[in-house]
N, C-alpha and C positions, 0 to 999 in steps of 0.2 A: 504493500500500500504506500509507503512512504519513500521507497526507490527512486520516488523522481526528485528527492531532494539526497537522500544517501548515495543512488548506485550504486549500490553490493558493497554499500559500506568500505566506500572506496577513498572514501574523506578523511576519515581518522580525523575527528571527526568534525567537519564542520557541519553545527545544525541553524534552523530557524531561529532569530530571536534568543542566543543565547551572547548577543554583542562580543565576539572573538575579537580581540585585539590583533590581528598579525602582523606576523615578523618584519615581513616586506615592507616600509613606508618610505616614499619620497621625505625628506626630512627638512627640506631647502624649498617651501613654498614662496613663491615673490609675486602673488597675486589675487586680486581681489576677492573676497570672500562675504557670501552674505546664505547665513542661514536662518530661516523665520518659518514665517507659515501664513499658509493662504484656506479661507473658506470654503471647502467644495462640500455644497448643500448644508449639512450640519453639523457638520466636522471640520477641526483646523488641519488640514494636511502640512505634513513638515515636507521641507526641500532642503538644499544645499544648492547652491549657485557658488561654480567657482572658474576666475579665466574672462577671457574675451574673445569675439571672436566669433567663429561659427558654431554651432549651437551644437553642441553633443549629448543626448538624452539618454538615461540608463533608466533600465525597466527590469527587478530584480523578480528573484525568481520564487517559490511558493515559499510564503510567511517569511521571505527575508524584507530586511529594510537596507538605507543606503550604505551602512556599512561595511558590507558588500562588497562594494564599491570602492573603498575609499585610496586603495594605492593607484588602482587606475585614474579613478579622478583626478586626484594631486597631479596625477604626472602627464594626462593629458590637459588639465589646465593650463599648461605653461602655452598652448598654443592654440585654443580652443576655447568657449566659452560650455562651461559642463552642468549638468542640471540632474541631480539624483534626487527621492522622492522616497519617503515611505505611502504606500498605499492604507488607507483608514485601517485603521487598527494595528496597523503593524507599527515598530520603533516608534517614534516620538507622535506619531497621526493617533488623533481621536476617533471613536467607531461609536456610531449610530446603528447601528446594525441595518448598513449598507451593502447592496447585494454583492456577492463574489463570481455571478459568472461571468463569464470574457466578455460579454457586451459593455457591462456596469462596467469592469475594471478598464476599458479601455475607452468609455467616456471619461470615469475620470481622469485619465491621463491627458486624456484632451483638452478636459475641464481645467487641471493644474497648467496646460502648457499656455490655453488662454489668457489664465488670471497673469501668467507671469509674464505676459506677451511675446511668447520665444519666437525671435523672427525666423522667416522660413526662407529656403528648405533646411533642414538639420537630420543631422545624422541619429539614429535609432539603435542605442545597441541593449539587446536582450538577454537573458541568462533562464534558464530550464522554463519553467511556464511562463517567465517575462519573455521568452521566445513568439510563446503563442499571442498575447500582449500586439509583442511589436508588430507580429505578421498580419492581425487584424489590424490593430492600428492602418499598418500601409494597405491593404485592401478598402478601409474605407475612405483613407485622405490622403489618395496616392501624391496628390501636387505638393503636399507638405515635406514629402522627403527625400533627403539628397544622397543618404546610402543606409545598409543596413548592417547590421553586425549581429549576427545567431551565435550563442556564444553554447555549446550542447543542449540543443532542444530539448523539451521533456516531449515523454511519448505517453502515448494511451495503457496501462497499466493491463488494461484488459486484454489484447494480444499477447503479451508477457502470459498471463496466467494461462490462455487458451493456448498456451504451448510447452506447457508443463503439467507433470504430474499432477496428483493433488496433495501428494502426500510431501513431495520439495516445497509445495507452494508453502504448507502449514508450518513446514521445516524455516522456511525464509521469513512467513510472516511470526515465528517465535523469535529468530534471530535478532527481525527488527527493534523487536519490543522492547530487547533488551538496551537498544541507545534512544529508544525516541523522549524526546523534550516532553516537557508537559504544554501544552497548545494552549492559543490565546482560543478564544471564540473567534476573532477573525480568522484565525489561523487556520482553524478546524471549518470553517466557511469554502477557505482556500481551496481544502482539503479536499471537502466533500466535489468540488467541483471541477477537478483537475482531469478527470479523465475523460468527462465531457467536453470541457474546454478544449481537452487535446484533439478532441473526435472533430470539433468544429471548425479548428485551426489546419485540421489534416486536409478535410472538404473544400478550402478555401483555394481555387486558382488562380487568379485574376491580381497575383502581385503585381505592382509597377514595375518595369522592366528600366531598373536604379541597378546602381552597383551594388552587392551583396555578396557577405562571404560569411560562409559556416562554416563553424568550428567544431569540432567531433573527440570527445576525451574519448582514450581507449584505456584507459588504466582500469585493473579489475582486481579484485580480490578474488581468486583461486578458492580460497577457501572458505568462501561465505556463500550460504547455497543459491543458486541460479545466477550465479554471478555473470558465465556464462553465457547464457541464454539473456539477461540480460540484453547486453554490450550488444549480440547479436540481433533481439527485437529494436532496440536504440537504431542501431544501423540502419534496418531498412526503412524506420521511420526515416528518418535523413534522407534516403536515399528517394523517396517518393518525394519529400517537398522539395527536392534537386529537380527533379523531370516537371515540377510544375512551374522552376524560375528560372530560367535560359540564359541569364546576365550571371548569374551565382556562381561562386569558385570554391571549393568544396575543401578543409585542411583539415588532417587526424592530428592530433596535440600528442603523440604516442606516450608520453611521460607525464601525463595530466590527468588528476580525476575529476572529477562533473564540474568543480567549482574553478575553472582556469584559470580563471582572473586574480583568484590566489594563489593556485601553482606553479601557475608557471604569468604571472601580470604580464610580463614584457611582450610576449607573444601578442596580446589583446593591446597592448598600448599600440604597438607594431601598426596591426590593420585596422584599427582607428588613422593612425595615421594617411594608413593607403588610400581610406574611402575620402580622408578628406583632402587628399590631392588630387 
């Protein structure tokens, strides 16, 4: 169930909402910074704004908030102007008990890029179900963007299962239980909605034909069950939203697990850079 934020527990472990400090930080920031919050319907949503520039929007992944983020941010600041978000109820955002399926999540993304008037086009980059996020986003306001960045998609949990036992599945979902956080209510919102979001994100063809590059962790734990089969259902997810965007350029991270952007940052700082030249 929760593999689209663990991956066969391939994190060690980074979870949702448990504000990880990591190792990796840009340490020499020399540019302007402004975090607050903006109203979307009943709730203060938090951002981070940092940089000048062309607009580079992060869209994190189930029940994480922008700290997530934050060595990519700092370091593509230096030539960009960058905008991270927690979504209502995640990190510092207030919850109203605001809907969680990808439609709601990706008006408010609209909502906050409104309020904060992000000039367009701007680049879009996504991490596991902020993948799905971004993808709808550009399906319904293709003129607003200037590239994209899939940093490993989350897939549908449900082909995962339809291709295992059931007796590994129960094996995996004991395994899980043994690291999972204890969940916000939005979290557990998230949650509940993730696999459908994936199914709706999947059915989506009609991307802009923008520059876009996916990114694909293969790191796996051997010995966490379906690790495996995982990595493998992952794949052909990928592989299906590749045959639907014809501009897209496709890259395995081989030395990375689900969360890139802290395993290996530089790599994602990298093709940030690309989409913005």
């Amino acid at each position: 169930m929760l593999s689209y934020i663990f991956y066969a527990i391939g994190l060690i472990f980074i979870q949702p909402g448990l504000n990880i400090q990591y190792a990796y930080r840009n340490l020499s920031i020399n540019h302007p910074v402004k975090d607050s919050f903006v109203l979307i319907k009943q709730s203060k949503i938090y951002y981070k704004e940092l940089g000048n520039g062309t607009p580079v929007v992060f869209v994190s992944g189930l029940g994480d908030d922008h700290e997530t983020w934050q060595t990519v941010q700092d370091s593509t600041a230096q030539y960009a102007l960058t905008l991270s978000y927690d979504r209502s109820g995640l990190g510092k955002s207030e919850y109203h008990h605001e809907s969680k399926d990808l439609t709601s999540m990706v008006q408010e993304l609209d909502n906050v890029l409104t309020a904060l008037s992000i000039s367009k086009p701007f680049i879009l980059v996504g991490h596991s179900l902020g993948c799905q996020v971004v993808k709808a986003y550009a399906v319904a306001y293709p003129r607003s963007i200037k590239g994209i960045l899939f940093i490993d998609p989350g897939y549908n949990e449900d082909n995962l299962k339809a291709q295992v036992s059931d007796s590994l599945w129960e094996e995996r979902e004991k395994a899980l239980k043994k690291y999972l956080p204890v969940f916000s209510i939005a979290q557990n919102e998230e949650l509940k909605n993730v696999n459908k979001s994936a199914a709706i994100s999947d059915s989506m063809k009609n991307v802009p034909r923008i520059p876009i590059i996916l990114l694909t962790a293969t790191h796996i734990n051997p010995d966490f069950p379906c690790s495996k089969q995982e990595l493998e259902v992952k794949e052909k997810s990928h592989a299906l939203w590749l045959q639907t965007m014809p501009t897209a350029v496709h890259k395995f991270v081989r030395d990375s697990r689900h969360y890139i952007q802290n395993d290996d940052p530089q790599v994602v700082i990298n093709e940030i850079k690309a989409l913005l030249q």
